[in-house]
C-alpha positions in Angstrom: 1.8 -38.7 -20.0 0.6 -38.9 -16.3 2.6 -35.1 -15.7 0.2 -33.6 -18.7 -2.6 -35.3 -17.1 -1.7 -34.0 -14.1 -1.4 -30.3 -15.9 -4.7 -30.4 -17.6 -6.3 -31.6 -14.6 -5.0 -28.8 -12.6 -6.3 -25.9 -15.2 -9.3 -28.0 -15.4 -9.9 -27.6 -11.9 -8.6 -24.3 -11.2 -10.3 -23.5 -8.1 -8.0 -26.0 -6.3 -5.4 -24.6 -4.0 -2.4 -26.2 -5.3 -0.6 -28.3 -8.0 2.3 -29.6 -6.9 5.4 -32.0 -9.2 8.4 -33.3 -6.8 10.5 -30.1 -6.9 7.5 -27.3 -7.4 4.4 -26.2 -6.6 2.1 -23.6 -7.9 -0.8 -21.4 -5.3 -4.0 -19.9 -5.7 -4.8 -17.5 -3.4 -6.9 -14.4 -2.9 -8.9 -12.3 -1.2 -12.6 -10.6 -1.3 -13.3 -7.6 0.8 -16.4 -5.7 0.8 -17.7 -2.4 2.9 -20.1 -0.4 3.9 -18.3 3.7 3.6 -21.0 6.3 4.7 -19.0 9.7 4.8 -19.3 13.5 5.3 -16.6 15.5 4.1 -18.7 18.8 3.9 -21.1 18.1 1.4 -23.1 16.2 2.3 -23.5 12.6 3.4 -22.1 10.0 1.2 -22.8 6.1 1.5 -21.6 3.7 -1.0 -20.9 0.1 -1.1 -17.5 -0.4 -2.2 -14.3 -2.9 -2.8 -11.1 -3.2 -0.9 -11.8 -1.1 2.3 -9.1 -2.8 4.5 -7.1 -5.3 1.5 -8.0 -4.9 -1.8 -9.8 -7.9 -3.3 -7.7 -10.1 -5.5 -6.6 -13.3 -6.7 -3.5 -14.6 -7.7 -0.9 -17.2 -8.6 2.6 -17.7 -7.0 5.0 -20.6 -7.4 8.2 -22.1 -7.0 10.5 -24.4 -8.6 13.4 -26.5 -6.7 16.4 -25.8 -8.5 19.0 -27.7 -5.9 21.9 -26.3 -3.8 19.6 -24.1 -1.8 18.3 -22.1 -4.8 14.8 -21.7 -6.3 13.0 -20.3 -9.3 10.3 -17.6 -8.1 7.2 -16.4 -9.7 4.0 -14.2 -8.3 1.3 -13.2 -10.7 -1.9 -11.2 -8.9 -4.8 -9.3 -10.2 -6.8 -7.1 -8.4 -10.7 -6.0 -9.1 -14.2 -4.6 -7.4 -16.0 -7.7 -5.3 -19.1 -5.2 -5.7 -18.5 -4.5 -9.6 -16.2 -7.3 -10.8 -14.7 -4.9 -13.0 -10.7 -4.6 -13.3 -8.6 -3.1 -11.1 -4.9 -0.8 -11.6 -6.1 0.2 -14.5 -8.0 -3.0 -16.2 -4.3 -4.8 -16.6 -4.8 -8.4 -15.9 -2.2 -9.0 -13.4 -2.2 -5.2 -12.5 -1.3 -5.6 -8.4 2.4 -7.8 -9.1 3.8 -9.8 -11.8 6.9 -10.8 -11.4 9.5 -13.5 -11.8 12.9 -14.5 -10.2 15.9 -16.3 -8.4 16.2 -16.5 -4.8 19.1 -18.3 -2.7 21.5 -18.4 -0.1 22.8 -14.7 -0.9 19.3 -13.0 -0.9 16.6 -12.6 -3.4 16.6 -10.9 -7.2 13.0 -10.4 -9.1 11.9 -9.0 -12.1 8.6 -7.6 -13.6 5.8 -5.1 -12.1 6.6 -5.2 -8.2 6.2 -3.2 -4.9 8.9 -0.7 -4.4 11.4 -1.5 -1.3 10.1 2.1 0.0 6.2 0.9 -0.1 6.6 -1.8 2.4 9.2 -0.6 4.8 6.9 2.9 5.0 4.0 0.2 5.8 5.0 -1.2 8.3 4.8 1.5 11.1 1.4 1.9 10.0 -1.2 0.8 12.9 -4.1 0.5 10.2 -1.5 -1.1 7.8 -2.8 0.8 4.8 -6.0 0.4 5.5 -9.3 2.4 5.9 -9.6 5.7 6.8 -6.9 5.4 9.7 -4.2 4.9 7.1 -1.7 8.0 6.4 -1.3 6.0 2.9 -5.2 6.8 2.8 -5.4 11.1 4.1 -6.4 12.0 0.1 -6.8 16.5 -0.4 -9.1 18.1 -2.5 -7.8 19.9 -5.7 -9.7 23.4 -6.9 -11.2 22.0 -9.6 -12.6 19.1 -7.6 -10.4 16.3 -8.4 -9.2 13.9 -5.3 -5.7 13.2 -4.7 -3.4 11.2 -2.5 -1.4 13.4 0.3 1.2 10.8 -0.6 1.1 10.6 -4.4 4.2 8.7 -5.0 3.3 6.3 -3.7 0.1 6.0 -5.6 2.6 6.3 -8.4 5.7 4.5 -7.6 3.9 1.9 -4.8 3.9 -0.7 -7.4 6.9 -0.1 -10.4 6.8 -1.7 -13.8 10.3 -2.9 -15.4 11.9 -3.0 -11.9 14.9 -5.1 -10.8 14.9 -5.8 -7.1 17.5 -7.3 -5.0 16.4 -8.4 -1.3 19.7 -9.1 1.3 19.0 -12.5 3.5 18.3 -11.5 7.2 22.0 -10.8 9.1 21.4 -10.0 12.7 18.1 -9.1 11.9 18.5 -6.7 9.2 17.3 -6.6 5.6 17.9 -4.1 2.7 15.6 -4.3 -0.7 17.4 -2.2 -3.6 15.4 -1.3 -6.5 15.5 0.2 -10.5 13.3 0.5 -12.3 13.6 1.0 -16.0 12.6 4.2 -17.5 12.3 3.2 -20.7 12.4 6.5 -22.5 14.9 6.5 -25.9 18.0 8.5 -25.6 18.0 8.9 -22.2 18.7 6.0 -19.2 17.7 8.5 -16.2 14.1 9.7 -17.6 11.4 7.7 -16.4 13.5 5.7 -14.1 12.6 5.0 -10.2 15.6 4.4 -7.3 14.4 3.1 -4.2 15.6 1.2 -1.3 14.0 -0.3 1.9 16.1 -1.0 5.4 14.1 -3.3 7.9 15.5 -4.4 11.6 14.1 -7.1 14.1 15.6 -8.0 16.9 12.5 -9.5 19.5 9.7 -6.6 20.4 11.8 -4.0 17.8 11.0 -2.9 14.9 13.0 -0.3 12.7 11.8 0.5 8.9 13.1 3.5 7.0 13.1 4.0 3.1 13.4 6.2 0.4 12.2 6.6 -3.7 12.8 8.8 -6.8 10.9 8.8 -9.8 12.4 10.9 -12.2 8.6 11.7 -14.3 9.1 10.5 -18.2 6.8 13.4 -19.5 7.0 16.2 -17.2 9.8 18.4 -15.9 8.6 17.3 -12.0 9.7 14.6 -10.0 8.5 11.9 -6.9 10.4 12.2 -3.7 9.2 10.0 -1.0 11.3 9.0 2.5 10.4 7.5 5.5 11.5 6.5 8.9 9.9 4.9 12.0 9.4 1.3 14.0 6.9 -0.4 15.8 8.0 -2.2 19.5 5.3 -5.0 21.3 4.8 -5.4 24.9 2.3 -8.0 25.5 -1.1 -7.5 23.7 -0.1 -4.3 22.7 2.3 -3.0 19.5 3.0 0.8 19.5 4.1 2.4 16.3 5.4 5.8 15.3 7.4 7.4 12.3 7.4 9.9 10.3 6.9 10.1 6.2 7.9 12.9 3.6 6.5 13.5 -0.4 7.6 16.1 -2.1 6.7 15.8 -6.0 4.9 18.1 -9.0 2.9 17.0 -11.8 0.8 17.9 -15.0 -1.6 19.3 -12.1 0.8 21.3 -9.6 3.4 23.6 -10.5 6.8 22.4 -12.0 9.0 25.3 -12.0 11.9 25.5 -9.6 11.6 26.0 -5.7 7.5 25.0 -6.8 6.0 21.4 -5.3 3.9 19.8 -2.8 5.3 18.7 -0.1 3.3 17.1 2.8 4.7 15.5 6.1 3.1 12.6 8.1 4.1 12.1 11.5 1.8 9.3 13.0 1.3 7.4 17.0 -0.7 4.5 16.9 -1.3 1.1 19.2 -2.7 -2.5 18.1 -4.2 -4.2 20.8 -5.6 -7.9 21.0 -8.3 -7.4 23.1 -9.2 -11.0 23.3 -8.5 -13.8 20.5 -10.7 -13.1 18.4 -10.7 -8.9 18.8 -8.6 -6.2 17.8 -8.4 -2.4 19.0 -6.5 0.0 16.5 -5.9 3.6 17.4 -4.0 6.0 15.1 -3.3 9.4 15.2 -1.4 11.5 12.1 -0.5 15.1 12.3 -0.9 16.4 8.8 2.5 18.6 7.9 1.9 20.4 4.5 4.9 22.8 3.6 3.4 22.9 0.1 4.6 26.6 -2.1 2.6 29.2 -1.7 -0.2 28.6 0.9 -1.8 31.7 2.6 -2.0 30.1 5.8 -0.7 26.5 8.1 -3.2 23.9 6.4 -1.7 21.5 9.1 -4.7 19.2 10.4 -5.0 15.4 12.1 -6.5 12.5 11.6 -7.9 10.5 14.2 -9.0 6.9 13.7 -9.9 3.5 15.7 -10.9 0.3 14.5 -12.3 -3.1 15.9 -11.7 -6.1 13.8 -13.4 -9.1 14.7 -12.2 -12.5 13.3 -15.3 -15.1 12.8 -12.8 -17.7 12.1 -9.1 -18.4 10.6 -10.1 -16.6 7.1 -13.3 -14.3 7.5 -13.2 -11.5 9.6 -15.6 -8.5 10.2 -15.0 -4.6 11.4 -15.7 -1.0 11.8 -14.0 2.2 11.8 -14.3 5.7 12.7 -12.1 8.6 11.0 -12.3 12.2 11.4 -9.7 15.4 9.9 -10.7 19.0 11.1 -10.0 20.8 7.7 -9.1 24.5 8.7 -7.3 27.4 6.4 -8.8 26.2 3.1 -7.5 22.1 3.5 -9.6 19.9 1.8 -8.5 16.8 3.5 -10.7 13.9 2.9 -10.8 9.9 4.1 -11.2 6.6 2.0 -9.5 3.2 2.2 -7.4 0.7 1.0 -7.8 0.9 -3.0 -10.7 4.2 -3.2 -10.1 7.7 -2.9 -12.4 9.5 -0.1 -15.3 11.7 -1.3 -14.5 15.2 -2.6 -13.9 17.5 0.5 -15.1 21.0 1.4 -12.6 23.4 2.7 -12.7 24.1 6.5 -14.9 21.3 7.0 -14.8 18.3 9.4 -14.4 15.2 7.4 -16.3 12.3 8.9 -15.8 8.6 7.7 -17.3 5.1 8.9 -16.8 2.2 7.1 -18.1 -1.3 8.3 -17.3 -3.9 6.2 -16.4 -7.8 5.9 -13.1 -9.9 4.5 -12.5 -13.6 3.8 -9.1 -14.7 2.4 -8.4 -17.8 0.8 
């Protein structure tokens, strides 16, 4: 009787933090970030107020159960949405960002359910602006002709986060990790259709960091494919962490051409330095050379994009900042800037795409 007390008190109360038995205990957590983007990207001046600028805003619940012998029963369920709308994010589904459920134990970690691919986060984390803000390479978005915006790297706004996946995490040995992933393609008659590969390598060892990854989606509906790889590391001398690497997509879709030797194909090679100024404040610099190789461009669309940031934390959970971002479009590019969960505003060719975006965050 007092453990179904204990349960209906907890949803009762569900803004606590925690409900806890003897052997588990279930989280809330979340997130709310809110900016301010005024941008130029060649027609015109743009300002918005918008959701998600450096984190997407979310909430979410993640437990774990004791099962003895050094092994425990893992779930995370999180939902994302607009702080300025309060509308649904990924698409309206509930628990749209990660829902997942799984073992973990002595001999590594195995999850099921909709989940970040391996690829996502070991491509992440040689990013100074950690996929944030205009300063991002996750967030360097291109034009189409009939006006449409679109991610530079598109499979990873595809395959970032894979339904029906199986993922496998090794324990740390010497400092190195490997993630393996499947996911399920779900298409009858055939096993390969649909279906996404992907694996993540990670090494520590003190002030190094190495990351490389790699990811196939194999489309369910069109004769294209995702193809994303990625290499780099980050290394920290005193205030300062350096980053550098290098990311490849190659993929087609119902919008780009499908038949053979026919894809886009854009290269990101980024420099960039996090510095603790003081305490409280953060300098990030970050510049990314553009690479496109797509088929059948009359001329080197190649551009970069050069960004800095000052985050200012108010206290342990709320912090404040401001960024610049600029891409010299040249050729007929259409690059544009946005942030962490929007698309940038719709770009004019040859023109210099300006972004600033001031905004606040408070986690919980």
């Amino acid at each position: 009787m007092r453990r179904l007390l204990k349960s209906a008190l907890c949803a009762t109360l569900f803004a606590a933090t925690s409900c806890a038995y003897a052997q588990s205990i279930v989280t809330l957590y979340g997130s709310v970030d809110n900016l301010f983007d005024v941008s130029n990207q060649g027609k015109g001046t743009v300002a918005k107020l918008t959701s998600g600028g450096t984190f997407g805003s979310r909430w979410g619940l993640a437990g774990t159960e004791d099962l003895g012998g050094g092994y425990k029963a893992i779930f995370k369920l999180e939902n994302g949405f607009s702080s300025t709308t309060g509308v649904i994010g990924q698409g309206g589904a509930l628990f749209g960002r990660t829902s997942w459920m799984g073992l973990q134990g002595p001999q590594g970690t195995l999850t099921f359910g909709r989940q970040y691919a391996p690829e996502f986060l070991a491509v992440a984390e040689y990013d100074a602006f950690n996929a944030s803000l205009g300063g991002s390479y996750f967030n360097i978005d291109r034009t189409l002709a009939n006006g449409v915006v679109k991610s530079t790297l598109m499979t990873d706004v595809v395959t970032g986060r894979t339904n029906d996946s199986i993922v496998y995490a090794s324990p740390s040995i010497y400092g190195l990790t490997t993630s393996l992933m499947y996911g399920l393609g779900g298409v009858p008659g055939s096993l390969s259709q649909g279906s996404t590969v992907s694996i993540g390598v990670n090494y520590h060892a003190g002030p190094l960091g190495l990351h490389s990854g790699y990811i196939r989606l194999k489309d369910a509906t069109d004769p294209g494919s995702y193809v994303e790889w990625g290499i780099g590391g980050t290394y920290v001398i005193g205030p300062t962490k350096l980053y550098a690497g290098y990311t490849k997509d190659i993929y087609s879709d119902t919008n780009t051409p499908t038949a053979a030797g026919s894809a886009v194909r854009y290269g990101l090679l980024n420099i960039g330095l996090k510095y603790q100024v003081t305490s409280p404040l953060t300098l990030i610099l970050q510049v990314t050379k553009i690479i496109n190789t797509s088929t059948g461009l009359p001329a080197s669309q190649n551009a970069y994009d050069e960004s800095v940031e000052l985050s200012y934390q108010l206290s342990v959970r709320t912090n404040v900042y401001g960024a610049y971002s600029q891409v010299n479009n040249k050729n007929g590019s259409t690059y544009s800037l946005g942030g962490a969960v929007y698309y940038g505003s719709a770009a004019l060719p040859n023109a210099m795409a300006r972004s600033v975006q001031v905004g606040i965050r408070t986690v919980f």
